[in-house]
Every structure is written in structure tokens, then in C-alpha cells.
N, CA, C and O atoms as a GROMACS GRO file, in nm:
protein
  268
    1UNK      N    1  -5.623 -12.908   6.826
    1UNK     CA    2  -5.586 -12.807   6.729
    1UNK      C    3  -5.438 -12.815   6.694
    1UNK      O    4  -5.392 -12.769   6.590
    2UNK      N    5  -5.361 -12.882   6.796
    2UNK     CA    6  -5.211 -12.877   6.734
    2UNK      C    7  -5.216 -12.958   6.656
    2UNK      O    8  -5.166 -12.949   6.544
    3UNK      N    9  -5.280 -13.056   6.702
    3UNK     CA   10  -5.247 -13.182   6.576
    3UNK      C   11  -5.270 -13.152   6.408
    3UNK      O   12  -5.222 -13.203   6.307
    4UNK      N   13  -5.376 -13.032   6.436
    4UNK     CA   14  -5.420 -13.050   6.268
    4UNK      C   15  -5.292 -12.912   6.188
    4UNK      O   16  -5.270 -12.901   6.068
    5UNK      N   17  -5.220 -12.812   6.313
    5UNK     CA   18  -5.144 -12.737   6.307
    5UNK      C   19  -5.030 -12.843   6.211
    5UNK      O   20  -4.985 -12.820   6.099
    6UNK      N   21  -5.006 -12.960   6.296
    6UNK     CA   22  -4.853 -13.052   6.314
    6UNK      C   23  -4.890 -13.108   6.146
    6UNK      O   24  -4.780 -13.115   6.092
    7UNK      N   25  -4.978 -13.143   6.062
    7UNK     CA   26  -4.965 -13.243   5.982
    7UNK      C   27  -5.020 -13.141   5.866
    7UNK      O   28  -4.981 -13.162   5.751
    8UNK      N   29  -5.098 -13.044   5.890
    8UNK     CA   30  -5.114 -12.930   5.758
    8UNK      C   31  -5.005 -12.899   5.684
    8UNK      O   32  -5.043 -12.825   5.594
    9UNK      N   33  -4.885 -12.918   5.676
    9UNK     CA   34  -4.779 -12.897   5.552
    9UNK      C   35  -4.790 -13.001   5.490
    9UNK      O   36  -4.769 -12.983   5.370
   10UNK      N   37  -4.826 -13.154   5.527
   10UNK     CA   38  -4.807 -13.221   5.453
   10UNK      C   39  -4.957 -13.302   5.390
   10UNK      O   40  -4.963 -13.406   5.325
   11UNK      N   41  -5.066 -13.215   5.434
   11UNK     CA   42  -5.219 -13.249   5.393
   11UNK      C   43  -5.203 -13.095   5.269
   11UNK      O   44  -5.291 -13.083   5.184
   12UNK      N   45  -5.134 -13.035   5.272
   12UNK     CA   46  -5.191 -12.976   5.171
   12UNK      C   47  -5.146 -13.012   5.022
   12UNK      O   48  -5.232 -13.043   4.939
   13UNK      N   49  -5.038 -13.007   4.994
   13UNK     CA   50  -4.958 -13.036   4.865
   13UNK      C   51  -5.043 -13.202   4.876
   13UNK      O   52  -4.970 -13.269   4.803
   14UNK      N   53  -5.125 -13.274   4.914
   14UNK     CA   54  -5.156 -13.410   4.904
   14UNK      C   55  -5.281 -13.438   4.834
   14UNK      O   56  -5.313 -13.528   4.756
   15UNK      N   57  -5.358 -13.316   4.893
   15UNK     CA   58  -5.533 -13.235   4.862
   15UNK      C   59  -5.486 -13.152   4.706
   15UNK      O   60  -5.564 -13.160   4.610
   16UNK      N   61  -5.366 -13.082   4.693
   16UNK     CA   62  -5.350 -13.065   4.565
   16UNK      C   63  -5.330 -13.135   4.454
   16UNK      O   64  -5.368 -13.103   4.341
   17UNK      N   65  -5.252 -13.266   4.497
   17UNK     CA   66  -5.192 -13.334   4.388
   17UNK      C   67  -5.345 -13.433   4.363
   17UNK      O   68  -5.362 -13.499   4.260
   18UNK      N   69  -5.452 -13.426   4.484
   18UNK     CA   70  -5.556 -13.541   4.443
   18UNK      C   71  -5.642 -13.444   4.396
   18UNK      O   72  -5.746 -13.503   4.367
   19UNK      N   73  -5.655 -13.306   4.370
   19UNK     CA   74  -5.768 -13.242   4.263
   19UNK      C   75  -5.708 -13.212   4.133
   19UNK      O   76  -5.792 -13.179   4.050
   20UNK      N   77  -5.551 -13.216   4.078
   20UNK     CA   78  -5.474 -13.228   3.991
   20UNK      C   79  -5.522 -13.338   3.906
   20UNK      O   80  -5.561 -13.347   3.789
   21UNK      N   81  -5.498 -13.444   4.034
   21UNK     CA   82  -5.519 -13.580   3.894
   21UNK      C   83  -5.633 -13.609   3.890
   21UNK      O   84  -5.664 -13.679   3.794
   22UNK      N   85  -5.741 -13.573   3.985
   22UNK     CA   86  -5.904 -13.612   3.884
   22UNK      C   87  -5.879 -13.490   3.804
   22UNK      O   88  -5.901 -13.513   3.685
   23UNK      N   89  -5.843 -13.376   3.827
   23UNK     CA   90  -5.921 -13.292   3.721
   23UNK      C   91  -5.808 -13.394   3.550
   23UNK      O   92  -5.873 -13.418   3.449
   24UNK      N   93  -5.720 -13.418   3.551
   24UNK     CA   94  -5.636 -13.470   3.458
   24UNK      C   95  -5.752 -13.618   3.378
   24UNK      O   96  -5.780 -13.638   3.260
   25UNK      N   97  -5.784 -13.676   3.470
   25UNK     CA   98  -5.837 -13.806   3.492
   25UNK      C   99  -6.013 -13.749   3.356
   25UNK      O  100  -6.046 -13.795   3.246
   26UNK      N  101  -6.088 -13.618   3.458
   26UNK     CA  102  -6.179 -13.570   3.385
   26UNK      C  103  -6.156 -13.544   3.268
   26UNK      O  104  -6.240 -13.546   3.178
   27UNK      N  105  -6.056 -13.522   3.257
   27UNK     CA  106  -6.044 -13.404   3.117
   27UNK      C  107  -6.042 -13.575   3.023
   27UNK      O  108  -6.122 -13.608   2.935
   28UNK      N  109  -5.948 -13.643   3.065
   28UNK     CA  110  -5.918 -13.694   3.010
   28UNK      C  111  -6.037 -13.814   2.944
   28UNK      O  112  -6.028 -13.869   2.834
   29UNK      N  113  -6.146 -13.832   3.046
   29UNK     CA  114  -6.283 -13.941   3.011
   29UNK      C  115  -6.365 -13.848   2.955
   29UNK      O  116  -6.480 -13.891   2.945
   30UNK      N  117  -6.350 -13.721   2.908
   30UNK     CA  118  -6.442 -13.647   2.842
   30UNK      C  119  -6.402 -13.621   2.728
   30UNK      O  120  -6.493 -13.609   2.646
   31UNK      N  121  -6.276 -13.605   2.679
   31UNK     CA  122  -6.214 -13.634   2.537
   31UNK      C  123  -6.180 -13.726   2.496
   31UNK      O  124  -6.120 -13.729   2.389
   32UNK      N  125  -6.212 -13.851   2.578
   32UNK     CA  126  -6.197 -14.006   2.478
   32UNK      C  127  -6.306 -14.028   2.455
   32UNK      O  128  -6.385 -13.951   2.510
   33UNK      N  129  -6.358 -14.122   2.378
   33UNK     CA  130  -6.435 -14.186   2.372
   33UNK      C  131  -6.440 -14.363   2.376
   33UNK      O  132  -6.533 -14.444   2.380
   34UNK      N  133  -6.333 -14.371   2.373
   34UNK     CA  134  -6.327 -14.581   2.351
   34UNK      C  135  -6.243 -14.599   2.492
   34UNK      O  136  -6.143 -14.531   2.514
   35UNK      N  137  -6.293 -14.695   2.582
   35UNK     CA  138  -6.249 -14.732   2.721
   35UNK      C  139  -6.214 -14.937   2.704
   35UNK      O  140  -6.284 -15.021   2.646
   36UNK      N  141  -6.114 -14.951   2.763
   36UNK     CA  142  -6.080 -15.097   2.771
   36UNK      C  143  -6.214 -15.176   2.829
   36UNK      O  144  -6.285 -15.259   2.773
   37UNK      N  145  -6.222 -15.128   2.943
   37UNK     CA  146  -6.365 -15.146   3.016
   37UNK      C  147  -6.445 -15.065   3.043
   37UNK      O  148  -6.407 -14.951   3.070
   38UNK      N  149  -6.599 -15.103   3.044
   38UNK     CA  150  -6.675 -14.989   3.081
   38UNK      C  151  -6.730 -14.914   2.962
   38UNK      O  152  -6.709 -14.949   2.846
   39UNK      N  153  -6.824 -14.774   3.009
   39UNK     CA  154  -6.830 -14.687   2.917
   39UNK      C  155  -6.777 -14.559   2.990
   39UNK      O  156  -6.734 -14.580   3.103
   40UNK      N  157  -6.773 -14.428   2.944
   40UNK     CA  158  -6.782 -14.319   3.012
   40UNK      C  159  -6.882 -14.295   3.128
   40UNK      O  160  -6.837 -14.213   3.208
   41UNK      N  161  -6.973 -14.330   3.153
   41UNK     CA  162  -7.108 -14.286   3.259
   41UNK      C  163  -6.964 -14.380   3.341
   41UNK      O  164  -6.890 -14.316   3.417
   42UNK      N  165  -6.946 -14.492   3.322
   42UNK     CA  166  -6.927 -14.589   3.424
   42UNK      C  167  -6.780 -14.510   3.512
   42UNK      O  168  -6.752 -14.498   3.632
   43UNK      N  169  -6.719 -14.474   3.400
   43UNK     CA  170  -6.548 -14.440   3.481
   43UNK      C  171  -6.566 -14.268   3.545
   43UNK      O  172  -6.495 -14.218   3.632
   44UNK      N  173  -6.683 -14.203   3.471
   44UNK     CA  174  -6.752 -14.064   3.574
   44UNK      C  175  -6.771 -14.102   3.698
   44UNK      O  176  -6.726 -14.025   3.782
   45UNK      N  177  -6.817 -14.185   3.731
   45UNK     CA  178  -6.841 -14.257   3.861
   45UNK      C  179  -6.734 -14.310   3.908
   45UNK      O  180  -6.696 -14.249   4.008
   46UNK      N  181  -6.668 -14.400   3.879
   46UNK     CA  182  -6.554 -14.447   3.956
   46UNK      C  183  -6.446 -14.294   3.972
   46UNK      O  184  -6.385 -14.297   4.080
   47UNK      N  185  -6.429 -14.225   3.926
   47UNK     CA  186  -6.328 -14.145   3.933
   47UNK      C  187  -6.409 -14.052   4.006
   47UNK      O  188  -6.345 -14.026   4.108
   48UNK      N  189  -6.508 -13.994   4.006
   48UNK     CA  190  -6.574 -13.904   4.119
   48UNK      C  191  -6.568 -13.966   4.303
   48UNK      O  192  -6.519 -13.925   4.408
   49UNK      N  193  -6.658 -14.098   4.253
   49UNK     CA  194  -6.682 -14.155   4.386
   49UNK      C  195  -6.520 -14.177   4.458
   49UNK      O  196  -6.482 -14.146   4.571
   50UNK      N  197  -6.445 -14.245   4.344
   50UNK     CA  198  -6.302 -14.240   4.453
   50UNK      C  199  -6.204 -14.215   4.400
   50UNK      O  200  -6.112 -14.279   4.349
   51UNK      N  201  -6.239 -14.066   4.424
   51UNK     CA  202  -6.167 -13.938   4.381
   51UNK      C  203  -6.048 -13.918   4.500
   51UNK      O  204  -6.003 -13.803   4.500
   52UNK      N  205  -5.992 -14.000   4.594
   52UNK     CA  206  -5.897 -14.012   4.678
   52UNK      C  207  -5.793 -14.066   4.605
   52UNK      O  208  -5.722 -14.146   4.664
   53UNK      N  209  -5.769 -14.042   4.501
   53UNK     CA  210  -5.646 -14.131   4.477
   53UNK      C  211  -5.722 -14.257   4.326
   53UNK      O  212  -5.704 -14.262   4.204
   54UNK      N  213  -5.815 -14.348   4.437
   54UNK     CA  214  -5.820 -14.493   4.418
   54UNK      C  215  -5.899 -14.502   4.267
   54UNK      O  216  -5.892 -14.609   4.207
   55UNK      N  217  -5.976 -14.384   4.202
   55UNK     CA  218  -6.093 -14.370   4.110
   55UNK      C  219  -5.987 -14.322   4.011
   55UNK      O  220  -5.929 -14.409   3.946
   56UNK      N  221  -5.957 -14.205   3.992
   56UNK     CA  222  -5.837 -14.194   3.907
   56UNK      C  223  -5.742 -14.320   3.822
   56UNK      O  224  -5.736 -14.365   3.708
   57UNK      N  225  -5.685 -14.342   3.939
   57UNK     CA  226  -5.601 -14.459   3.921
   57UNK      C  227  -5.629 -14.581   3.858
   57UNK      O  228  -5.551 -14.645   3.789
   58UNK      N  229  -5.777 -14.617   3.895
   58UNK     CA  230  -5.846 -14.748   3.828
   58UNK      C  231  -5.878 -14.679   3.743
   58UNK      O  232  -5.842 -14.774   3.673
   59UNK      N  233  -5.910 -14.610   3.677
   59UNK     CA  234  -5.973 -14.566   3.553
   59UNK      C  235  -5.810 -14.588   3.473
   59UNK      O  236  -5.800 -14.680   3.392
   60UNK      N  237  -5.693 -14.501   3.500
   60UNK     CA  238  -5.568 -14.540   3.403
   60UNK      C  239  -5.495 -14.638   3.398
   60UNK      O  240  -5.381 -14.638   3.351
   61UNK      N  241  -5.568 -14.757   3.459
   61UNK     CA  242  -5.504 -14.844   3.462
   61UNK      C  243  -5.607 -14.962   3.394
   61UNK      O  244  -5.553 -15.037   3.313
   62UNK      N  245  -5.769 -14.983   3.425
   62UNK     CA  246  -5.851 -15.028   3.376
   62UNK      C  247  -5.864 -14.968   3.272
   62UNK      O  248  -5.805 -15.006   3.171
   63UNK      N  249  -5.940 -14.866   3.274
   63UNK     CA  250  -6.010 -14.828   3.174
   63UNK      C  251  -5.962 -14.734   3.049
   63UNK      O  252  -6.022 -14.740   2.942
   64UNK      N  253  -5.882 -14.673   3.063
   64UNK     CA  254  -5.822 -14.598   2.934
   64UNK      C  255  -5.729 -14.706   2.853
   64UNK      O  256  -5.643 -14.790   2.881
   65UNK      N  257  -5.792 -14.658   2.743
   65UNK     CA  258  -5.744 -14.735   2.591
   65UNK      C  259  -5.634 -14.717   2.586
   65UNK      O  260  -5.609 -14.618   2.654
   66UNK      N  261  -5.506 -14.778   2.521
   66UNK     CA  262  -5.380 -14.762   2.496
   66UNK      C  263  -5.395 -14.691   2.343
   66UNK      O  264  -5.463 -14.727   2.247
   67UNK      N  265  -5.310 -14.582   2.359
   67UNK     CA  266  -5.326 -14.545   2.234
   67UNK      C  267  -5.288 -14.582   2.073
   67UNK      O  268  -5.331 -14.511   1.982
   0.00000   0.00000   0.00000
């Protein structure tokens, strides 16, 4: 129990900033429509399933169109 005491200041602001950027990530594959790769079904999935960081990230780096 201490341990999870010792590292909770810095698990929380971490759990915030990773439901920040899917929800950013969502908003954002539901008001585009044209993807570099992929379709929408496909980057719903990558950004849900790895919604740690890693799904987000490949989606703005793969898959969103340059504007």
C-alpha cells in the first residue's frame, strides 16, 4: 500500500493527460473524414485498443491527413 501511496502524484496527472489525448484523438477521427492510411473503423480501433499513449499517437502520425 505504500508503494501505490509513493507513485500516485505522479500516476495521476499521467491517467489525465492519456484520457485528454484519446478523447482529442476521438473527436478528432469523427470529424474527419479522409485518413493517410486506413479508414475510420480502422484508426477507432487503433486508438481505443492502444489508448496508452501508443493508439493516439499512431493515428497522428499515420493516419491523419495533413491539412
Amino acid at each position: 500500500m505504500d508503494m501505490i501511496t509513493e507513485i500516485l502524484p505522479f500516476l495521476i496527472p499521467l491517467i489525465i493527460v492519456e484520457f485528454v489525448l484519446l478523447g482529442y484523438t476521438l473527436r478528432h477521427i469523427f470529424t474527419h473524414n479522409h485518413y493517410k492510411h486506413g479508414n475510420r473503423t480502422v484508426w477507432l480501433i487503433v486508438a481505443i485498443i492502444g489508448m496508452n499513449f501508443i493508439g493516439p499517437i499512431l493515428y497522428f502520425i499515420l493516419g491523419k491527413e495533413d491539412a
